[in-house]
C-alpha positions, 0 to 999 in steps of 0.5 A: 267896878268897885272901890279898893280900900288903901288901908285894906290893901297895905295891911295884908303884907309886911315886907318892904321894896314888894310892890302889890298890883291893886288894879291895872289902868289902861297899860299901867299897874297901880300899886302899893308898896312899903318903903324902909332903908334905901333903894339903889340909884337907878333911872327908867329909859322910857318912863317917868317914876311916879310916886304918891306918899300915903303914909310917912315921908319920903326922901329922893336923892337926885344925882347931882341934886339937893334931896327931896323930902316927900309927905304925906298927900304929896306926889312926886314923878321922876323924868324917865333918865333921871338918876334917882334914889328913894329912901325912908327912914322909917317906913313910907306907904306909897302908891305906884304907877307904872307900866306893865312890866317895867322893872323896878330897877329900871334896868332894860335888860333885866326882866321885871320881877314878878309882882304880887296881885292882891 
């Protein structure tokens, strides 16, 4: 058991849309990523989305709904089924939780792309 440093973690990779296992809880990863541009509009079947800003701002499209705009020391969780979109338009640092496996698409019938473990 010991404490992992955010910061330290964010600073050993500079590509956006990559997320970084830092730790694994129970049957989920935790992760970091960095966010820049625009994701594609996708929804997970089985899982809520959970999101958690550490640096910047982040913007969420819902289909057929006003955009959410996500600070700083916010989080925000997607329903599983919910048509979503994360976007930045300068770059976000965020914190992930998802289950082991599950594809950043959400996409059921795609195989999760591998991750990188830091």
């Amino acid at each position: 058991m010991k404490a992992i440093n955010l910061a330290e973690k964010l600073s050993r990779f500079s590509t956006h849309w990559d997320p970084h296992v830092i730790a694994d809880y129970n049957d989920n990863e935790i992760m970091v990523v960095k966010l820049l541009g625009e994701y594609d509009f996708h929804k997970h079947a089985t899982t809520d989305d959970f999101f958690y800003v550490l640096e910047g701002e982040l913007q969420m499209d819902i289909k057929g709904e006003p955009t959410r705009t996500i600070s700083a020391g916010e989080l925000f969780i997607v329903p599983k089924g919910v048509v979503h979109r994360p976007r930045a338009a300068s770059e976000v640092k965020v914190l992930l939780i998802e289950p082991k496996g599950e594809p950043n698409s959400g996409d059921a019938n795609r195989e999760a792309a591998p991750k990188t473990r830091i």
